[in-house]
Structure formats: C-alpha cells, structure tokens
N, C-alpha and C positions, 0 to 999 in steps of 0.2 A: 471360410476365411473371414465375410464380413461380420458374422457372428463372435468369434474370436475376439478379432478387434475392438468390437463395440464392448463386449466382454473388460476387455483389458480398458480402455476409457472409464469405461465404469467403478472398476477397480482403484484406477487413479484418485479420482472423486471420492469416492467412497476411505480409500486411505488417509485420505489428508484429511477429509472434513472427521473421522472419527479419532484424530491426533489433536485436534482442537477441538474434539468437543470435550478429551478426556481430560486437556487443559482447563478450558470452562468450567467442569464439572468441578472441578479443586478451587475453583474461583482465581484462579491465574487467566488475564488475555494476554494471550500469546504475541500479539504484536505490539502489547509494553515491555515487555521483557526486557529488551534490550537496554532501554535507560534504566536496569537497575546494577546494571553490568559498571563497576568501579570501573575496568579499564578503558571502557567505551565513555564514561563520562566526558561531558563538554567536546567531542566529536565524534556526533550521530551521523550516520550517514546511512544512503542506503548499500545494499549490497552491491557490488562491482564486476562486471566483465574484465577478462586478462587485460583488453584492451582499455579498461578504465570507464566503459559506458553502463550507465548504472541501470540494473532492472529494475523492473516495474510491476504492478499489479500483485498478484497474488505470489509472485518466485519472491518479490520483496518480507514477504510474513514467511515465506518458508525457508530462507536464508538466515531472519531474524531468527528464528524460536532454533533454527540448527546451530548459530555462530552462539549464540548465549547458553543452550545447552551443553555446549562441550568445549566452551568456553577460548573460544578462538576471537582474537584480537584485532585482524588483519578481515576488513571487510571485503574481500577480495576473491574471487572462485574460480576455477581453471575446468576444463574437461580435461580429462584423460590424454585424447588425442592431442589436445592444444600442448598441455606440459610436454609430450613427445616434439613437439614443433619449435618451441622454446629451448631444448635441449635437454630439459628438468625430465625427472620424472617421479611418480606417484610413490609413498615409501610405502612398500609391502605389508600386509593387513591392516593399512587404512581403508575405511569404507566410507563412500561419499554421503552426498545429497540430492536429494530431488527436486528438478523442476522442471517445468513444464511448458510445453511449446502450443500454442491453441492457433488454429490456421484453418483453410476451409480449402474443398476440392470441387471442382466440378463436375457432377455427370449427365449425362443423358438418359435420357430415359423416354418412353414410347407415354404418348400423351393417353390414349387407348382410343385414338381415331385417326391412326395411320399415321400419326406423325410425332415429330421428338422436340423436348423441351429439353433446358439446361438447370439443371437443381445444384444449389448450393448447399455441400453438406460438411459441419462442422466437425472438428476432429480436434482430442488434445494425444499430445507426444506425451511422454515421460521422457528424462534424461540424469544422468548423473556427471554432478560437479564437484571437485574437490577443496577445499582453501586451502591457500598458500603457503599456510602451518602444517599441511598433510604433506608438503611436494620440498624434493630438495634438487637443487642444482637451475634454479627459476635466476633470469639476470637479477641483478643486486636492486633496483629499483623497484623487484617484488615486495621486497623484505624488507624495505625501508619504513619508521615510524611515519605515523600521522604528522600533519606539518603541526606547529604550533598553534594554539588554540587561540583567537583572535579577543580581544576584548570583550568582556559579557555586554558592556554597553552596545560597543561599535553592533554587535549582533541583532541585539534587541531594536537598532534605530535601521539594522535592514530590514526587518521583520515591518517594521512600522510603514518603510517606504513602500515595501512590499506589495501589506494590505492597502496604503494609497492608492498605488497605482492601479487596482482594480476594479475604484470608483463604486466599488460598496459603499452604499450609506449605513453609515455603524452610528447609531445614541448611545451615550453612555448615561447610568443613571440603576437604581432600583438594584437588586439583589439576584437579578435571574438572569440567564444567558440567553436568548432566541433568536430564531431567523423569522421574520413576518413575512407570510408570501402575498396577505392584505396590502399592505405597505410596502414588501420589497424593500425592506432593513432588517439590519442588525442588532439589538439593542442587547449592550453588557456593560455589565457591572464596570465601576470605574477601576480602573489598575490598581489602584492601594487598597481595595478588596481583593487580592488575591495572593496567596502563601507569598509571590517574588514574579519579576517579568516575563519568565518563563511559560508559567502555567498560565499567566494571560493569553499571549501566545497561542500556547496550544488551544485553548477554549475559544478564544476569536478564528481559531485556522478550522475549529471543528464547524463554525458557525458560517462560517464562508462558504466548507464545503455542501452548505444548507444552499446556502446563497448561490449556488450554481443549478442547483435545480429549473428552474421555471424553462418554459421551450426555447425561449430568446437566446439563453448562456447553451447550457445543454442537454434538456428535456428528459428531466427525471418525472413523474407523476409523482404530485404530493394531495391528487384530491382526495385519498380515502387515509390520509397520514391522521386523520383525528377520531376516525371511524373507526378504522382497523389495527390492532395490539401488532397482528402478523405486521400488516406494510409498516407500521409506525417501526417496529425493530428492526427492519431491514433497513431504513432512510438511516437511523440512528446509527447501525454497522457500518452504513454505506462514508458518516461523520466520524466516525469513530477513526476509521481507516484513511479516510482522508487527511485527517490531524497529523496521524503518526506518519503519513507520508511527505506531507509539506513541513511538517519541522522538523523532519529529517534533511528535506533539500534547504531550508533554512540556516541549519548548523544549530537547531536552538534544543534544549533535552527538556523535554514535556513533563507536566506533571507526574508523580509515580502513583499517586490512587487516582481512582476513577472519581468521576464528581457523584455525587447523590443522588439526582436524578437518572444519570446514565447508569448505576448498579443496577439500579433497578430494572433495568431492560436484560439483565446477565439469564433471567430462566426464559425471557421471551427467546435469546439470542441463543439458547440451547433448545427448545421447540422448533423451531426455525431450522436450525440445521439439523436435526436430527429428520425432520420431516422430509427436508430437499439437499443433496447431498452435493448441490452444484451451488448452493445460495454463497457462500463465504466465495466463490468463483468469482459470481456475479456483483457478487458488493465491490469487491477487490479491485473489478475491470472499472463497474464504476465510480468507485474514487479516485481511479487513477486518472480515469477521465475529465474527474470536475479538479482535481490539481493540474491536469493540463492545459486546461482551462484558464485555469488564476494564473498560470505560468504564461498561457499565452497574451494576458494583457498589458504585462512590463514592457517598459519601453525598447529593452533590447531586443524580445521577440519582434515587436513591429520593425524595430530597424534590420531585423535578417528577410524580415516577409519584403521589405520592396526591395532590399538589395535582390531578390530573387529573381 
C-alpha cells in the first residue's frame, strides 16, 4: 500500500512537471499564458474556489494553462461533490482538472533502541475540479460577468502604494532591473523605459520577489545564486512566478514577452525540471510564500494581526 501510494505522488509530479516542460520546450511559459487570453484582458485574477477564496501556489499555474487552454472565461472551479451541494451539476462528457493538496502525517516509528519517535511525512493528493462553464444549474451569481474593469491609472497608483508599503528601497536610474542582497535594494529602470505601466509593474513585482529572500523577510539562500546556473534558475523561476502571482492579486496584466535576460534562463529552466521533477512544486510554494510576504506588510494586514 505504501508503495502504491508513493508511486501515485510520484506520478502526480512527474505529470504535471512534463506538461510544462513540453510547454517550455515550444518556448511558451505556461504561467503567461493567461494575459494573452483577449477575454481575460484587464482582469487577471487568480483561480477561484466555489466559495470565492483564491488558490495559491502551484493549483494557481495549473488552473492558469487549463482555463486558457480551453478557453474558459470564468476563473472560477467547483468539485464534483460541491456542484451536487449547490444543486448544479457537472454536464456529461465534461472532464476536469487537477489539483493538488500537499499536507503532511504523522507517524511513529521504533527509534532502534526500544523506543518511538514521531516523523513527519509529506504527501500530495491529486484532485479533480471543474469550471463553471462545465456545470449547469450553479446559483445565478456563478455565471455572472467580471465586475467592471477599474481605471488603468487608479490600478497602477495601487500597485505604487503597494510596493510603498513594503518599505523596499527601490533606485531608479540606468537600463537593468536588480535586486542587491550587498545593499538590500532594488534598482530599475525609470518608468518611461518601459513598453507602458503595466510591464513596470510586473518587472518591479518580479524584483520584489528577489527582495524577499534574505532570512529577515523569508530566508531563501541566495549565496551560491552567482556561482551556480542550477540555483541562479531556480531563484529566477522562484521571480518569475512570483510576478505573475502579485499582478494577478494586483488586477494589473503583465508584460506578454519575457525580458532578455530572463529568456535566457528558458534551457536552464528546462534542465532544471527535467532533472527534479518536484522543482516547479517548489518554486511555486515559494513564491507564493514571498507574495505572502509583501501582502503581509500593507497596512490592512497589520490592522487584522492586532484586531486578532
């Protein structure tokens, strides 16, 4: 049985990272896809629970490349059972999506001198979810349009207050984008170097998620990031993914090509997963991490931490 299991983990892993690497390989990343989706333009979002709470991590990239592959409008996903509970149910030869549940068990085990220890052992689920374009008879507030798209400014000047509030020190100046872990800043390009406000944006959200590394925020290792190609394309994945996740909570639609430096990371970022088949797992988990991060320094989050 335990074999079985670990079996089927492995398989999960192994499914998904070779669905993105045969993305990669065509030079498509699968977690821009979405902004090139016409009907999704001007509001990006991430994927949605029936109840409206949005995932995270890695279900966020496997939502994205399913909702724009088959061209579903409605970023919104149900189980099975949930549509039975709603009263809806799933239309006949629709077939879903997957995603996945990662959580840990405890067991015991005999230390081998008479006595028992408690071991923490990891485990991912699989699961299938449908969108809301698959299911009929969902309440009316399933099916309803996106609300109207807010002003490109108003957007751009939250995006602004945003990165204020996180008390990054960003220079502006010169032609290149970086995160300094010497220094602990940011330095980019000034805004009217860039295609429109958008792609600023994204390129300062990707730089951020740089800026969360060091132990103090939330202890990525960046000492062999100048040494090593391998750790350097992981950090760069770990940015890459973080961007599309913050402007997504943002509301703001990121750049559609990749910058010139970060192509270049595309054969590192296929070596990389081909060799380790959990790494896009691990990028996924954390960037979702170092957005939570930059989410947790807005003022709202402080005002719910002491109402607590």
């Amino acid at each position: 049985m335990k074999k079985r299991t670990e079996m089927q983990r492995v398989d999960i892993y192994t499914r998904i990272t070779d669905k993105i690497l045969d993305d990669l390989s065509n030079g498509v990343r699968p977690w821009v896809q979405p902004w090139r989706a016409s009907n999704m333009e001007g509001r990006v979002t991430r994927p949605l629970r029936h109840n409206g709470l949005p995932y995270s991590g890695m279900n966020v990239l496997l939502l994205w490349s399913e909702g724009i592959a088959r061209g579903f409008s409605s970023p919104m996903w149900v189980t099975f059972k949930q549509a039975l509970q709603l009263g809806a149910a799933v239309r006949k030869g629709e077939s879903g999506a997957t995603v996945v549940f990662a959580s840990r068990f405890s067991k015991t085990e005999s230390d081998g001198r008479g006595g028992e220890i408690e071991r923490e052992i990891p485990f991912l689920k699989a699961y299938t979810v449908f969108n809301v374009a698959q299911i009929d008879g969902l309440p009316d507030r399933y099916y309803q349009s996106a609300p109207p798209v807010t002003d490109p400014v108003d957007r751009i000047e939250h995006a602004d207050r945003f990165f204020r509030n996180t008390g990054a020190y960003i220079r502006h100046g010169g032609d290149r984008a970086f995160f300094s872990p010497a220094t602990d800043h940011i330095q980019m390009p000034f805004v009217e170097s860039f295609r429109d406000a958008a792609s600023y944006v994204a390129t300062l959200s990707h730089e951020a998620t740089h800026w969360t590394a060091p132990a103090h925020r939330v202890g990525r290792d960046l000492s062999r990031y100048s040494k090593d190609r391998s750790e350097r394309a992981r950090e760069e994945l770990i940015a890459e993914l973080g961007s599309c996740f913050l402007c997504a909570d943002l509301g703001i639609v990121p750049e559609l090509e990749p910058r010139p430096d970060h192509a270049s990371y595309l054969q590192s970022w296929l070596q990389v997963l081909s060799d380790d088949k959990r790494a896009i797992f691990a990028a996924a988990a954390h960037a979702q991490r170092a957005v939570a991060y930059l989410h947790s320094l807005q003022p709202a989050a402080a005002e719910e931490r002491e109402a607590a």
